[in-house]
C-alpha positions in Angstrom: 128.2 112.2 148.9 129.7 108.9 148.3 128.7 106.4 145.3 127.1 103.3 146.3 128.3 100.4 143.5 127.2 97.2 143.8 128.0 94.4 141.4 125.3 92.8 139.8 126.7 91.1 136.8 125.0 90.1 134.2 125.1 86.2 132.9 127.5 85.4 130.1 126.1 86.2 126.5 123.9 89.4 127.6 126.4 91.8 127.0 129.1 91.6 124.0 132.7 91.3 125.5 134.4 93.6 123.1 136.3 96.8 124.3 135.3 99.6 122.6 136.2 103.2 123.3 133.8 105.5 124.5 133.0 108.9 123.6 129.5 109.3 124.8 126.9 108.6 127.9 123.3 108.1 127.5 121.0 108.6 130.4 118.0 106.3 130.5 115.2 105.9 133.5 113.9 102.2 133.2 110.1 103.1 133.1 109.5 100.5 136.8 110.3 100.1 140.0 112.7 101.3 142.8 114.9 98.5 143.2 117.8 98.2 140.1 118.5 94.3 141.1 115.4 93.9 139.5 115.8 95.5 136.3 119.1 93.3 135.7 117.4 90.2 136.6 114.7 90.9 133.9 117.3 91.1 131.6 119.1 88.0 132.0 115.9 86.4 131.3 114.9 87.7 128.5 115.5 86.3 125.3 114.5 86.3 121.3 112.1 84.1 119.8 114.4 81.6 119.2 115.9 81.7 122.6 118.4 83.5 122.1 120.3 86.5 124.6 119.2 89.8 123.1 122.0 91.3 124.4 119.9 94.2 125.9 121.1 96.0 128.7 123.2 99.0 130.5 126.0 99.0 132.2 125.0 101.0 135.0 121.2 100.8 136.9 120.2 103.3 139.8 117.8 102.7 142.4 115.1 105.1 143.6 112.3 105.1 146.0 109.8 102.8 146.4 106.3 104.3 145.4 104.3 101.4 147.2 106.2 102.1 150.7 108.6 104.7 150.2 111.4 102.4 150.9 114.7 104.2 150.4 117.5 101.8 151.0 117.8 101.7 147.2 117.9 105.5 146.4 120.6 106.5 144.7 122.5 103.1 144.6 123.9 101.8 141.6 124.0 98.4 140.5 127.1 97.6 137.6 125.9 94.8 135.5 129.3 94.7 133.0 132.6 96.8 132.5 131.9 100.1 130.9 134.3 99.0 128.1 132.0 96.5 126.6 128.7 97.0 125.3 125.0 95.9 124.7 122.5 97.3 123.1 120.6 99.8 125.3 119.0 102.9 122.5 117.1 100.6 119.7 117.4 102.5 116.3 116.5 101.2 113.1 119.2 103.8 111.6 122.1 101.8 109.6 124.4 103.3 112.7 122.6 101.8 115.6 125.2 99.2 116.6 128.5 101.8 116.1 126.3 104.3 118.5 125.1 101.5 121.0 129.1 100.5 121.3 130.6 103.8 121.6 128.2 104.5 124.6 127.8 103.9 128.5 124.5 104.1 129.4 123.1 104.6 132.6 119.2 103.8 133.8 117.7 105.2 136.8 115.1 103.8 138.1 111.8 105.7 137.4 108.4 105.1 136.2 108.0 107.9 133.5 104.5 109.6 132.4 102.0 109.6 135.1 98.2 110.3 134.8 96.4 112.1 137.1 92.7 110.9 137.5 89.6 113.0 138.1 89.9 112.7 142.2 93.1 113.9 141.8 95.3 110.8 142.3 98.3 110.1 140.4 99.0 106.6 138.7 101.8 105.3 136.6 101.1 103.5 133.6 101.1 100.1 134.8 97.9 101.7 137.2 99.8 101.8 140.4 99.0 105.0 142.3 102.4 106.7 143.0 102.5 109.6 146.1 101.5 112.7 145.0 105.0 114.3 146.3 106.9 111.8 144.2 105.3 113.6 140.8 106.5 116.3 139.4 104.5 118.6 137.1 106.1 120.4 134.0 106.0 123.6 132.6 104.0 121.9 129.9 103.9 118.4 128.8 106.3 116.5 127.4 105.8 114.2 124.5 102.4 114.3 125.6 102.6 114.1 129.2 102.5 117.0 131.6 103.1 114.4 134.8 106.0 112.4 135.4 107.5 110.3 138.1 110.3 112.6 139.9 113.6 111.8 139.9 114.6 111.9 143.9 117.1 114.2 144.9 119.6 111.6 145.9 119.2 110.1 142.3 120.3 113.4 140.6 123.4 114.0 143.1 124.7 110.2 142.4 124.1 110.7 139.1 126.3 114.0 138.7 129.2 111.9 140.9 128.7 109.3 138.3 128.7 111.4 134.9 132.1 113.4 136.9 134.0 109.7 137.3 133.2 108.1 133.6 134.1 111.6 131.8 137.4 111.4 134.0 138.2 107.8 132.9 137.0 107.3 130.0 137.3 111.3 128.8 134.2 111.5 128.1 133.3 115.3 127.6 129.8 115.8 128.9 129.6 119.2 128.7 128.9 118.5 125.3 125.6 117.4 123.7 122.8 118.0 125.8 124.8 120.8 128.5 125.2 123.6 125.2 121.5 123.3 124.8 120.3 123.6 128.1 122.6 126.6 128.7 121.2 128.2 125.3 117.8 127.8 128.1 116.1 125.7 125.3 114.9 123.6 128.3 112.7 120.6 127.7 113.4 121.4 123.6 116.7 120.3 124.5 115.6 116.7 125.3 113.9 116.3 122.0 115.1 114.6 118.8 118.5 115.4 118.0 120.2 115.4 114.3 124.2 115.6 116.2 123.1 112.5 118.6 121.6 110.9 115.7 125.0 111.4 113.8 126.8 110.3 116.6 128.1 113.4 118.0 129.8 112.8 121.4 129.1 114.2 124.7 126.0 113.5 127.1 122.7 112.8 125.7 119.3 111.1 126.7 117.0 108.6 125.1 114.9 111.3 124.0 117.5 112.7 121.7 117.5 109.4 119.4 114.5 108.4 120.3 111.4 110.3 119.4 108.7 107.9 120.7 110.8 107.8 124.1 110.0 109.8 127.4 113.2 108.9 129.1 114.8 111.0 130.3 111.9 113.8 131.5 112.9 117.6 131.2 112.4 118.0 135.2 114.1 121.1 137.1 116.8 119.3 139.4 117.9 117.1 136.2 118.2 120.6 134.0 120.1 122.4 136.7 122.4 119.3 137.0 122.9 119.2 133.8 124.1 122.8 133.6 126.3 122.1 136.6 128.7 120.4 134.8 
Protein backbone atom coordinates (compact mmCIF):
# COMPACT_ATOMS: atom_id res chain seq x y z
CA UNK A 1 0.00 0.00 0.00
CA UNK A 2 1.00 3.31 -1.16
CA UNK A 3 0.54 6.79 0.93
CA UNK A 4 -1.80 9.17 -0.55
CA UNK A 5 -0.32 13.00 0.47
CA UNK A 6 -2.01 15.71 -0.58
CA UNK A 7 -0.97 19.24 0.20
CA UNK A 8 -3.37 21.25 2.01
CA UNK A 9 -1.39 24.04 3.52
CA UNK A 10 -2.39 25.93 5.98
CA UNK A 11 -2.52 29.99 5.66
CA UNK A 12 0.44 32.00 7.00
CA UNK A 13 0.34 32.65 10.92
CA UNK A 14 -1.53 29.12 11.88
CA UNK A 15 1.49 27.25 12.40
CA UNK A 16 4.79 28.78 13.96
CA UNK A 17 7.65 28.60 11.33
CA UNK A 18 10.44 27.50 13.55
CA UNK A 19 12.41 24.17 13.06
CA UNK A 20 12.43 22.18 15.91
CA UNK A 21 13.73 18.67 16.22
CA UNK A 22 11.53 15.94 16.86
CA UNK A 23 11.55 13.17 19.08
CA UNK A 24 8.05 12.18 19.48
CA UNK A 25 4.53 11.49 17.39
CA UNK A 26 1.14 11.95 18.82
CA UNK A 27 -1.74 10.26 17.25
CA UNK A 28 -5.02 12.26 17.41
CA UNK A 29 -8.65 11.28 15.69
CA UNK A 30 -10.43 14.74 15.01
CA UNK A 31 -13.73 13.86 16.74
CA UNK A 32 -15.87 14.66 12.81
CA UNK A 33 -16.18 13.85 9.61
CA UNK A 34 -14.56 11.79 6.82
CA UNK A 35 -13.07 14.28 4.72
CA UNK A 36 -9.47 15.90 6.26
CA UNK A 37 -9.81 19.07 3.74
CA UNK A 38 -12.34 19.95 6.05
CA UNK A 39 -10.68 19.77 9.31
CA UNK A 40 -7.81 22.17 7.87
CA UNK A 41 -10.20 24.61 6.62
CA UNK A 42 -11.83 24.85 10.13
CA UNK A 43 -8.58 25.71 11.26
CA UNK A 44 -7.54 28.49 9.23
CA UNK A 45 -10.64 30.08 10.36
CA UNK A 46 -10.48 29.95 13.61
CA UNK A 47 -9.18 32.56 15.65
CA UNK A 48 -8.93 34.07 19.52
CA UNK A 49 -11.12 36.58 20.88
CA UNK A 50 -9.19 39.17 19.63
CA UNK A 51 -8.79 37.80 16.23
CA UNK A 52 -6.04 36.54 16.44
CA UNK A 53 -4.52 32.80 14.68
CA UNK A 54 -4.52 30.35 17.54
CA UNK A 55 -2.02 28.59 15.93
CA UNK A 56 -3.90 25.25 16.44
CA UNK A 57 -3.37 22.49 14.23
CA UNK A 58 -1.35 19.12 13.03
CA UNK A 59 0.77 18.57 10.58
CA UNK A 60 -0.73 15.68 9.21
CA UNK A 61 -4.91 14.86 8.85
CA UNK A 62 -6.25 11.45 7.51
CA UNK A 63 -9.45 10.86 5.85
CA UNK A 64 -11.90 8.05 6.61
CA UNK A 65 -15.31 6.96 5.53
CA UNK A 66 -18.14 8.80 5.25
CA UNK A 67 -20.87 7.77 7.87
CA UNK A 68 -23.74 9.54 5.92
CA UNK A 69 -22.92 7.63 2.48
CA UNK A 70 -20.09 5.58 2.98
CA UNK A 71 -18.06 7.49 0.57
CA UNK A 72 -14.49 6.16 0.50
CA UNK A 73 -12.51 8.29 -1.78
CA UNK A 74 -11.07 9.89 1.30
CA UNK A 75 -10.04 6.66 3.33
CA UNK A 76 -6.80 6.57 4.29
CA UNK A 77 -5.67 9.83 2.44
CA UNK A 78 -3.67 12.21 4.17
CA UNK A 79 -3.82 15.76 3.85
CA UNK A 80 -0.15 17.81 5.00
CA UNK A 81 -1.07 21.20 6.22
CA UNK A 82 2.83 22.35 7.20
CA UNK A 83 6.40 20.82 7.26
CA UNK A 84 6.79 18.28 10.02
CA UNK A 85 9.77 20.58 11.23
CA UNK A 86 7.56 23.37 12.43
CA UNK A 87 4.96 23.22 14.90
CA UNK A 88 1.51 24.39 16.31
CA UNK A 89 -0.14 23.58 19.03
CA UNK A 90 -2.11 20.33 18.75
CA UNK A 91 -2.19 18.51 22.78
CA UNK A 92 -3.50 21.70 25.08
CA UNK A 93 -1.94 21.22 28.58
CA UNK A 94 -1.97 23.70 31.25
CA UNK A 95 1.48 22.02 32.48
CA UNK A 96 4.39 24.75 32.56
CA UNK A 97 5.89 22.27 29.55
CA UNK A 98 3.11 22.39 27.17
CA UNK A 99 4.72 24.52 24.41
CA UNK A 100 8.41 22.47 24.66
CA UNK A 101 6.07 19.16 24.20
CA UNK A 102 3.74 20.66 21.46
CA UNK A 103 7.15 21.61 19.45
CA UNK A 104 9.06 18.56 19.84
CA UNK A 105 6.07 16.58 18.36
CA UNK A 106 4.38 15.60 14.86
CA UNK A 107 1.00 14.99 15.34
CA UNK A 108 -1.18 13.19 13.17
CA UNK A 109 -5.36 13.22 13.24
CA UNK A 110 -7.39 10.79 11.68
CA UNK A 111 -10.53 11.42 10.91
CA UNK A 112 -13.03 9.84 13.34
CA UNK A 113 -15.97 10.66 15.40
CA UNK A 114 -15.04 9.18 18.84
CA UNK A 115 -17.65 7.89 21.67
CA UNK A 116 -20.83 6.74 20.15
CA UNK A 117 -24.22 6.06 22.02
CA UNK A 118 -26.31 3.40 21.24
CA UNK A 119 -30.01 4.25 21.76
CA UNK A 120 -32.77 1.92 23.03
CA UNK A 121 -33.76 0.59 19.34
CA UNK A 122 -30.41 -0.23 18.99
CA UNK A 123 -29.14 2.54 16.63
CA UNK A 124 -25.82 4.00 17.03
CA UNK A 125 -25.25 7.91 17.03
CA UNK A 126 -22.21 10.04 17.35
CA UNK A 127 -22.23 12.83 19.56
CA UNK A 128 -23.27 15.54 17.33
CA UNK A 129 -26.71 12.99 16.96
CA UNK A 130 -25.87 11.71 13.50
CA UNK A 131 -26.62 8.00 13.27
CA UNK A 132 -23.36 6.28 12.17
CA UNK A 133 -23.71 2.43 10.45
CA UNK A 134 -23.78 -0.06 12.90
CA UNK A 135 -20.58 -1.90 11.02
CA UNK A 136 -18.64 1.33 11.34
CA UNK A 137 -18.80 0.91 15.48
CA UNK A 138 -16.79 -0.90 17.29
CA UNK A 139 -17.53 -2.21 20.80
CA UNK A 140 -14.73 -2.57 23.55
CA UNK A 141 -13.94 -5.01 25.90
CA UNK A 142 -15.23 -2.38 28.35
CA UNK A 143 -15.58 1.23 28.10
CA UNK A 144 -13.28 3.59 27.79
CA UNK A 145 -13.23 6.81 29.63
CA UNK A 146 -16.74 6.16 29.93
CA UNK A 147 -17.72 4.91 26.69
CA UNK A 148 -18.07 1.37 25.65
CA UNK A 149 -18.85 2.47 21.72
CA UNK A 150 -16.74 4.21 19.48
CA UNK A 151 -16.49 5.15 15.89
CA UNK A 152 -13.97 2.43 14.14
CA UNK A 153 -11.01 3.31 12.76
CA UNK A 154 -11.28 1.72 8.95
CA UNK A 155 -8.87 -0.76 8.03
CA UNK A 156 -7.29 1.36 5.35
CA UNK A 157 -6.80 4.17 8.05
CA UNK A 158 -4.71 1.78 10.35
CA UNK A 159 -2.49 0.44 7.31
CA UNK A 160 -1.69 4.25 6.15
CA UNK A 161 -1.14 5.06 9.41
CA UNK A 162 1.64 2.31 10.16
CA UNK A 163 3.29 3.42 6.52
CA UNK A 164 3.18 6.84 8.02
CA UNK A 165 4.54 6.22 11.70
CA UNK A 166 7.45 3.80 9.44
CA UNK A 167 8.47 7.10 7.14
CA UNK A 168 8.59 10.02 10.05
CA UNK A 169 10.56 7.51 12.58
CA UNK A 170 13.02 7.02 9.45
CA UNK A 171 13.42 10.69 8.87
CA UNK A 172 13.08 12.29 11.62
CA UNK A 173 14.41 9.09 13.95
CA UNK A 174 11.81 9.10 15.71
CA UNK A 175 11.80 5.72 17.86
CA UNK A 176 8.15 4.66 18.05
CA UNK A 177 8.66 1.55 19.59
CA UNK A 178 8.89 3.56 22.52
CA UNK A 179 6.10 5.04 24.57
CA UNK A 180 2.96 3.54 24.02
CA UNK A 181 4.48 -0.07 21.92
CA UNK A 182 6.31 -1.23 25.72
CA UNK A 183 2.92 -0.98 27.18
CA UNK A 184 0.84 -2.57 24.87
CA UNK A 185 3.40 -5.51 24.63
CA UNK A 186 3.36 -5.66 28.59
CA UNK A 187 -0.81 -6.55 27.22
CA UNK A 188 -1.84 -3.59 29.49
CA UNK A 189 -4.30 -2.89 26.55
CA UNK A 190 -6.69 -0.07 26.77
CA UNK A 191 -4.67 0.91 30.35
CA UNK A 192 -2.01 1.66 28.06
CA UNK A 193 -3.93 4.63 26.48
CA UNK A 194 -4.55 6.22 29.75
CA UNK A 195 -2.70 9.05 31.54
CA UNK A 196 0.81 8.83 31.38
CA UNK A 197 3.50 10.34 33.92
CA UNK A 198 6.74 9.53 30.95
CA UNK A 199 4.46 11.38 28.15
CA UNK A 200 3.64 14.02 30.63
CA UNK A 201 7.48 14.38 31.29
CA UNK A 202 8.18 14.41 27.80
CA UNK A 203 9.49 11.03 27.25
CA UNK A 204 9.90 10.30 23.52
CA UNK A 205 8.52 7.66 21.39
CA UNK A 206 4.80 7.26 20.15
CA UNK A 207 1.98 8.36 22.31
CA UNK A 208 -1.85 9.39 21.93
CA UNK A 209 -3.89 12.26 23.28
CA UNK A 210 -5.09 10.05 25.98
CA UNK A 211 -1.67 9.82 27.44
CA UNK A 212 -1.62 13.69 28.32
CA UNK A 213 -4.83 14.18 28.21
CA UNK A 214 -7.12 12.65 30.81
CA UNK A 215 -10.49 14.24 29.70
CA UNK A 216 -9.52 13.11 25.94
CA UNK A 217 -10.98 9.89 24.14
CA UNK A 218 -8.57 10.18 21.26
CA UNK A 219 -7.11 7.85 20.34
CA UNK A 220 -9.72 4.74 21.34
CA UNK A 221 -8.07 1.40 22.56
CA UNK A 222 -9.67 -0.63 19.48
CA UNK A 223 -8.08 -4.17 18.30
CA UNK A 224 -6.58 -3.25 14.77
CA UNK A 225 -4.97 0.08 16.39
CA UNK A 226 -3.43 -2.25 19.37
CA UNK A 227 -2.13 -4.87 17.06
CA UNK A 228 -0.58 -2.07 14.85
CA UNK A 229 0.79 -0.69 17.46
CA UNK A 230 2.57 -3.89 18.49
CA UNK A 231 3.64 -4.36 14.90
CA UNK A 232 6.14 -1.95 14.98
Amino acid sequence: MSMIIKNVPLVKGEFYDETIKKDTIYIHHTAGGHRPDWTIAGWNSDKTKNGQRLKVATAYVMGGLSTTDKDASWDGVICKCFPEDKWAHHLGLSAANNAQLNSKSIGIEICNYGPITKSNDGKFYNYVNRQVPAEMVVELAKPFQGYKYYHKYTDRQIAVLKELLIDLSTRFSIDIKSGLKPLLMENKGAEAFVLSQDALAGKPGLWTHTNVRKDKFDCSPQDNLIAMIKSL
